[in-house]
C-alpha positions in Angstrom: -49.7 45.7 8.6 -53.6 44.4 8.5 -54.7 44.1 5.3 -58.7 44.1 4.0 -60.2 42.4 1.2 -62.7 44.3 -1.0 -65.9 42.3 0.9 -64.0 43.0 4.4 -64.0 46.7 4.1 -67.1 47.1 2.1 -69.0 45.2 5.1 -67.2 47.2 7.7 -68.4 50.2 5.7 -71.7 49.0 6.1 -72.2 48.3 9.5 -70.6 51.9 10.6 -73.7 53.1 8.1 -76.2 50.6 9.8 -74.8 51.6 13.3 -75.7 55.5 12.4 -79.3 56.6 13.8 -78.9 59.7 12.1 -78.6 57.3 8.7 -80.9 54.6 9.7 -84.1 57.2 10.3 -83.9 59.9 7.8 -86.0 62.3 5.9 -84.4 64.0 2.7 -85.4 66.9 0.4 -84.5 67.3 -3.3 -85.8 66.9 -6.8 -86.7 63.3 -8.6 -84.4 62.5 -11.6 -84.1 59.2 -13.3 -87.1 57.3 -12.1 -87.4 53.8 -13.4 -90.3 51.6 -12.6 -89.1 48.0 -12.8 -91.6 44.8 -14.0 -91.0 43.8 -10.5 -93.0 47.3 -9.0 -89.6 48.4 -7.5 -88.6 52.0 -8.1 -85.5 53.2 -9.0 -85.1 57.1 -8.7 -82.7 59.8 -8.2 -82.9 62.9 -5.7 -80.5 65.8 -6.0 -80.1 69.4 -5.6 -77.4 71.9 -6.6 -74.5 70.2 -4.7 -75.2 66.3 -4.6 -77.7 63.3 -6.0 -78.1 60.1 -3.9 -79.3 57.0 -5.7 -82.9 56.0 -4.0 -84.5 52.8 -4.2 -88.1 51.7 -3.0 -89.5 48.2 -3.2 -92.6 47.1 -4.3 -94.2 47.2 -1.0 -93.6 50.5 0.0 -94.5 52.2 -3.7 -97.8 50.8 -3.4 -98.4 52.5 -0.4 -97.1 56.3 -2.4 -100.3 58.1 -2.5 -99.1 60.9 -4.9 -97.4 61.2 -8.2 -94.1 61.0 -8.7 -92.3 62.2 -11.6 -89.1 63.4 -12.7 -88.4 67.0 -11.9 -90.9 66.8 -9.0 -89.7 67.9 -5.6 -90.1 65.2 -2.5 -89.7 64.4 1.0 -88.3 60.7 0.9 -87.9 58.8 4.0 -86.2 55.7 4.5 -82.5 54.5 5.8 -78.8 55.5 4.2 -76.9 52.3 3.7 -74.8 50.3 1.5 -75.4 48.3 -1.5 -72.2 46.1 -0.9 -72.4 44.6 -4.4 -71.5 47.6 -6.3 -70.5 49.4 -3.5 -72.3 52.1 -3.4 -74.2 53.8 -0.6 -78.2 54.5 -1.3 -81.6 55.7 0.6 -83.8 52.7 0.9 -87.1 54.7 1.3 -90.0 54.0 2.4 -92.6 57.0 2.4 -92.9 59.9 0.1 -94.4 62.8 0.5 -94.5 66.2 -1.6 -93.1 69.3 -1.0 -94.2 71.6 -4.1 -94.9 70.2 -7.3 -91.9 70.6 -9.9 -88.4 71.1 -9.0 -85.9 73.7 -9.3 -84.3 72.4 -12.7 -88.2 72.1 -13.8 -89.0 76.0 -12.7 -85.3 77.6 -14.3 -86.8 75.9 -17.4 -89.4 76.9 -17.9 -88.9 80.4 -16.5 -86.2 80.8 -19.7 -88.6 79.0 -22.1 -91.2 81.9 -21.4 -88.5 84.9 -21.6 -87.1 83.1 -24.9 -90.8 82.7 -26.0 -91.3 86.7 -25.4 -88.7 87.5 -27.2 -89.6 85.6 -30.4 -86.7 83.3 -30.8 -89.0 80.6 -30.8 -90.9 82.0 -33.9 -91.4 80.1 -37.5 -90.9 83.1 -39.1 -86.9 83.4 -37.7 -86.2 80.0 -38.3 -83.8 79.1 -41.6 -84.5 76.8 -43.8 -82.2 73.4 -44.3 -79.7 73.4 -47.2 -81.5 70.4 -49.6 -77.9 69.7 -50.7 -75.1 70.8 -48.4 -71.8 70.5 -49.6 -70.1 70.6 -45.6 -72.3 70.1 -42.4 -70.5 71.2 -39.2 -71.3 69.3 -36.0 -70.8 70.5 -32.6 -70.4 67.3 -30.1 -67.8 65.3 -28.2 -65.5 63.7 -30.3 -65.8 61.0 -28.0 -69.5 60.8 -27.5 -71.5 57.8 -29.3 -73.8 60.1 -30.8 -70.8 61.7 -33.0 -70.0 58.3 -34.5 -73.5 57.4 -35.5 -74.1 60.5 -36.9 -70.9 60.0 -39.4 -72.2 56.5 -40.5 -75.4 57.9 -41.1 -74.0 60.7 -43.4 -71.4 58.0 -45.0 -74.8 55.6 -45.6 -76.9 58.5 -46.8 -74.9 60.7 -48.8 -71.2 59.9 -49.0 -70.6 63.1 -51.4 -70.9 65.4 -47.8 -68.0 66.5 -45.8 -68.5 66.7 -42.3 -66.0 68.8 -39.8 -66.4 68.4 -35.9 -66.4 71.2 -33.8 -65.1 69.4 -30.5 -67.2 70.3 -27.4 -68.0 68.9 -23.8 -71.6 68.4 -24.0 -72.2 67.6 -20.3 -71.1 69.4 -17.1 -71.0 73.2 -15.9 -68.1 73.9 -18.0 -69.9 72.8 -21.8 -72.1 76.2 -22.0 -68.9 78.1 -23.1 -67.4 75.6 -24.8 -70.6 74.8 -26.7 -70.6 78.5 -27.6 -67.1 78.8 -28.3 -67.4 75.5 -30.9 -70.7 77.4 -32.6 -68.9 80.5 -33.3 -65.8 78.5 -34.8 -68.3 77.0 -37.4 -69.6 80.7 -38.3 -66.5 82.1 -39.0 -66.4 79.6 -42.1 -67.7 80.4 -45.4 -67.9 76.9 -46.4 -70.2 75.4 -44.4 -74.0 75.1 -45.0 -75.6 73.1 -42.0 -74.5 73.2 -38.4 -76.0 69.8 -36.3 -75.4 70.3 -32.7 -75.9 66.6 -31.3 -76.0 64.6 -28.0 -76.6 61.0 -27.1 -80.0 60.2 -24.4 -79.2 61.3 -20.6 -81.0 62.1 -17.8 -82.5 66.0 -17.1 -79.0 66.7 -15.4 -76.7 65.2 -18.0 -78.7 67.4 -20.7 -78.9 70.4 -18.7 -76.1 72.4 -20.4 -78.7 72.7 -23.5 -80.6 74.6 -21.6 -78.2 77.5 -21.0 -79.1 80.8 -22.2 -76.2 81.4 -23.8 -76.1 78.5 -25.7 -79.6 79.1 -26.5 -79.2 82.3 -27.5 -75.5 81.3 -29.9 -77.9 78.9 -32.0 -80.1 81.5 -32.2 -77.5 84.0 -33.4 -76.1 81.3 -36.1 -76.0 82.6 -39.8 -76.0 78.8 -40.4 -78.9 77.0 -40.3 -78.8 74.7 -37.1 -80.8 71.2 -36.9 -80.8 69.9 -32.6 -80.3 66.2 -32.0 -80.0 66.0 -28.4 -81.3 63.0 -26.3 -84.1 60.7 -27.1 -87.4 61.4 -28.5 -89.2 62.0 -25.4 -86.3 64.8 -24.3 -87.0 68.7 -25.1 -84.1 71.4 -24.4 -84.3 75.2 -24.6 -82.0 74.7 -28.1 -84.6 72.5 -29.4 -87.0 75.0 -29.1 -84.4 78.1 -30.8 -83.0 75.5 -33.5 -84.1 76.0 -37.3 -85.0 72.5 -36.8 -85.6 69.8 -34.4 -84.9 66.0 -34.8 -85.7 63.7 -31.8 -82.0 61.8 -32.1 -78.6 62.3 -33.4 -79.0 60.0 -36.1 -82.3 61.5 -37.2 -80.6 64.4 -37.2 -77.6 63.6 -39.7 -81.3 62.2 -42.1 -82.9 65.1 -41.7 -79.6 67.1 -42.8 -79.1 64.7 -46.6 -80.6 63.3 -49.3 -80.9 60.3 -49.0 -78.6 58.6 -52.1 -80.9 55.9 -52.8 -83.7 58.4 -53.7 -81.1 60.9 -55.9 -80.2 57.4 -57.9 -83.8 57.1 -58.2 -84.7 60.2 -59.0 -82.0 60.0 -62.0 -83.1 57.2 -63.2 -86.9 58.7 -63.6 -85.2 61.5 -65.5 -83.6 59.6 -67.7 -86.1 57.6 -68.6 -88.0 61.3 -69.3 -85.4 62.4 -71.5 -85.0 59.5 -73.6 -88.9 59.7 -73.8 -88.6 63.2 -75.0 -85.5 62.7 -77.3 -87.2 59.9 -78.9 -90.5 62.2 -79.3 -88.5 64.9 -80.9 -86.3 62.3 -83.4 -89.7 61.0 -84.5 -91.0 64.6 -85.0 -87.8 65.5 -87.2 -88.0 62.5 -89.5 -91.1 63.2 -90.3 -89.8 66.5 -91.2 -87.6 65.2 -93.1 -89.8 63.1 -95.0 -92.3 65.6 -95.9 -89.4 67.7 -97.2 -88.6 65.0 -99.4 -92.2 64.3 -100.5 -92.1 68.4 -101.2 -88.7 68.0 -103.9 -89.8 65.6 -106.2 -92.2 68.1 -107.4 -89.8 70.3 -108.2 -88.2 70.7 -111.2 -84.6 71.9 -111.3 -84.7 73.9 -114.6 -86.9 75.7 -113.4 -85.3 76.7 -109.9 -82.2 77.5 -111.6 -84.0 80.2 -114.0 -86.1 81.5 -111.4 -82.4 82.4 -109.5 -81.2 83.4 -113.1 -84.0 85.7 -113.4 -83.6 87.2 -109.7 -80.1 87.3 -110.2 -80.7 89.4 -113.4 -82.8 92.0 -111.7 -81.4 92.2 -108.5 -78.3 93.4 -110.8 -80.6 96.3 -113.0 -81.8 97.3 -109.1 -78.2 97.7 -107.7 -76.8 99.8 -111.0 -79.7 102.0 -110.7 -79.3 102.7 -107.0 -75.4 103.5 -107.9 -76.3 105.9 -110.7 -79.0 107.8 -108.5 -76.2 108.1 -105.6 -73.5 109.6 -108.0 -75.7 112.1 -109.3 -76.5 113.3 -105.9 -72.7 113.2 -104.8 -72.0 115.6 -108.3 -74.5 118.0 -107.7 -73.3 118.4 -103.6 -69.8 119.1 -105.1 -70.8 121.5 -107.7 -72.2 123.2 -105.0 -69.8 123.8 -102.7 -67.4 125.1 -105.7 -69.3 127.7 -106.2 -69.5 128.8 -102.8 -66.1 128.6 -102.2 -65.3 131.0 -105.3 -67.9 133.3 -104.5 -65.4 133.3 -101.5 -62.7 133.9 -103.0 -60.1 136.8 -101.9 -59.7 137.4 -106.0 -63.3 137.4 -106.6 -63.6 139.9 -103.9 -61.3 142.2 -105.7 -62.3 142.0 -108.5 -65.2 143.9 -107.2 -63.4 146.8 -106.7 -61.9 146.3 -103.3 -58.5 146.6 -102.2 -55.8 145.0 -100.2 -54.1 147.7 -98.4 -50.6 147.0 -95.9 -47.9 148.6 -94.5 -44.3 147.8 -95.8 -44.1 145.0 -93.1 -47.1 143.6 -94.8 -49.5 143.9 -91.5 -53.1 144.9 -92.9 -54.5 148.4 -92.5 -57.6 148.0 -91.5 -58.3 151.8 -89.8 -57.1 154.9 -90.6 -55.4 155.3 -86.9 -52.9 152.5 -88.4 -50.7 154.8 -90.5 -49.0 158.7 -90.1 -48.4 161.4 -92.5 -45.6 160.4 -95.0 -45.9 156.7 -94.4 -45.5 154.1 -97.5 -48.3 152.1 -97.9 -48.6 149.0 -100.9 -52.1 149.2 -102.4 -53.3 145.5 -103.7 -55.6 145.5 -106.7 -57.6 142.9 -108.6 -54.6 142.3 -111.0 -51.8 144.8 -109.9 -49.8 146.2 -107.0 -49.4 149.6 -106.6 -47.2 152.0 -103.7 -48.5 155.2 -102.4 -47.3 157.7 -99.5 -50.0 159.5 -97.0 -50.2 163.1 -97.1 -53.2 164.1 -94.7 
């Protein structure tokens, strides 16, 4: 069985690349990513498209001849040779001429394109954004539990303000499959009551490794979020679609997790100015009471206690005279309301009535005759008077 050593194979790799005319004279078409001007004048670049990326690299000799200008998300025509960088093993396209093809690429045009429909719609506006919780109890982060950024963010929150919980919503946050998972890990953090910020965070990349930030559905779940959201995606110099729809934008992960706290050194300081207030303000009001309390004093040696006690004597006295008065006045009233109502309940009296003239007459049953349709010829009656009873019998 023949056997190759890493170096063998790599070299016979390289020669079968080398040996290619196709490879060794080639013009290729796609959109700069990744460019890196070294001290040296070398460039270091990126091309891709929708399916592929190959790793470029153009010495210093070449670049200076480059009569346009290259920047990422521009689309180029690079010529040069495919072959193999045997020390990482890799295959690259040494170029040697550019030449462009359009201005900004694909990536750079579906960017912008959804900026402007977002923009139209208003989800860009100051007006819709929310503002950030001074002092959140829970912050909910959406990134990779594996991703650097999620780790610096929790010593920054530990350093800043140890009181805060913080709950990770796991997500991929690079590839075609992290738009729905990024939504999915948004909507998770909604359904809580409990939490008051939401950071959705990312370490620095290139366009590509950024790119699922600038999905429109991702853009449009931050923009849907009841909680306050705060983007820390990339570096500084990096701008996604959720930057742009986020309440807030930091330029980092880590700024992100400051711009969500308090910082704890600050709240100690701020106590400590407000103690020093209130013990001002205590002391000021002790001060104001003693003298108070001394003028009070000053006020009761002139003051004779004989005296006091007949002045209450004296008050006592008439307050007394005041009260028996008042009792007398309301008893008379009260007589004069019952006389009253005795003699209108005599005057209606049933006796009184009678005694009148009147009479109670009834049938033997004692039922009242009140009409003379009551009784028949021959029928026994009992006639009541003022002081006697007497029977009769009706003839007509």
């Amino acid at each position: 069985m023949q056997t190759f050593s890493v170096g063998e194979i790599t070299g016979y790799i390289h020669e079968l690349f080398d040996a290619d005319s196709v490879l060794a004279d080639v013009w290729v078409r796609g959109e700069v990513s990744n460019l890196t001007v070294a001290r040296s004048g070398h460039w270091y670049f990126t091309i891709k498209d929708a399916e592929a990326q190959l790793r470029c690299v153009m010495f210093r000799g070449a670049a200076r001849r480059v009569r346009i200008d290259v920047a990422a998300g521009d689309e180029i025509l690079v010529h040069g040779r495919v072959s193999v960088y045997e020390a990482r093993g890799e295959y690259q396209l040494y170029a040697d001429a550019i030449e462009a093809v359009g201005g900004v690429g694909d990536l750079h045009r579906q960017f912008e394109a959804l900026k402007a429909k977002l923009d139209a719609e208003g989800l860009f506006d100051a007006e819709r954004k929310q503002p950030i919780p001074a002092f959140p109890a829970r912050i909910g982060v959406v990134s990779s539990p594996t991703a650097a950024a999620w780790h610096d963010m929790q010593n920054v929150l530990r350093r800043r303000f140890p009181l805060v919980e913080v709950i990770l919503s796991p997500t991929l946050v690079q590839g075609a499959e992290a738009p729905p998972q990024i939504v999915r890990a948004l909507e998770r953090l909604n359904r809580r009551i409990d939490i008051d910020t939401i950071i959705i965070a990312r370490g620095g990349g290139s366009l590509e490794d950024l790119w699922c930030f600038n999905d429109e559905s991702v853009a449009r779940a931050v923009a849907k979020s009841r909680i306050p959201v705060i983007s820390g995606l990339g570096h500084e110099i990096d701008f996604t679609i959720v930057d742009f729809v986020a309440d807030l934008r930091a330029p980092t992960p880590s700024a992100a997790a400051e711009l969500a706290t308090p910082n704890r050194d600050d709240l100690l300081l701020d106590l400590d100015r407000l103690r020093a207030g209130l013990s001002g303000l205590l002391g000021a009001s002790l001060g104001e009471c003693e003298r108070d309390l001394e003028r009070l004093q000053s006020a009761l040696r002139f003051v004779t206690p004989g005296k006091a006690v007949s002045a209450a004597r004296r008050d006592v006295v008439e307050r007394r005279v005041r009260l028996a008065r008042a009792a007398e006045i309301r008893l008379e009233r009260l007589r004069d309301r019952l006389a009253s109502a005795t003699r209108a309940l005599t005057a209606a009296s049933p006796h009184q009535i009678l005694a009148r003239g009147y009479a109670l007459v009834s049938d033997e049953g004692g039922a009242l005759i009140r009409e003379a349709t009551q009784v028949s010829k021959n029928q026994r009656l009992n006639v009541q008077l003022s002081r006697d009873r007497i029977r009769v019998r009706v003839d007509e």
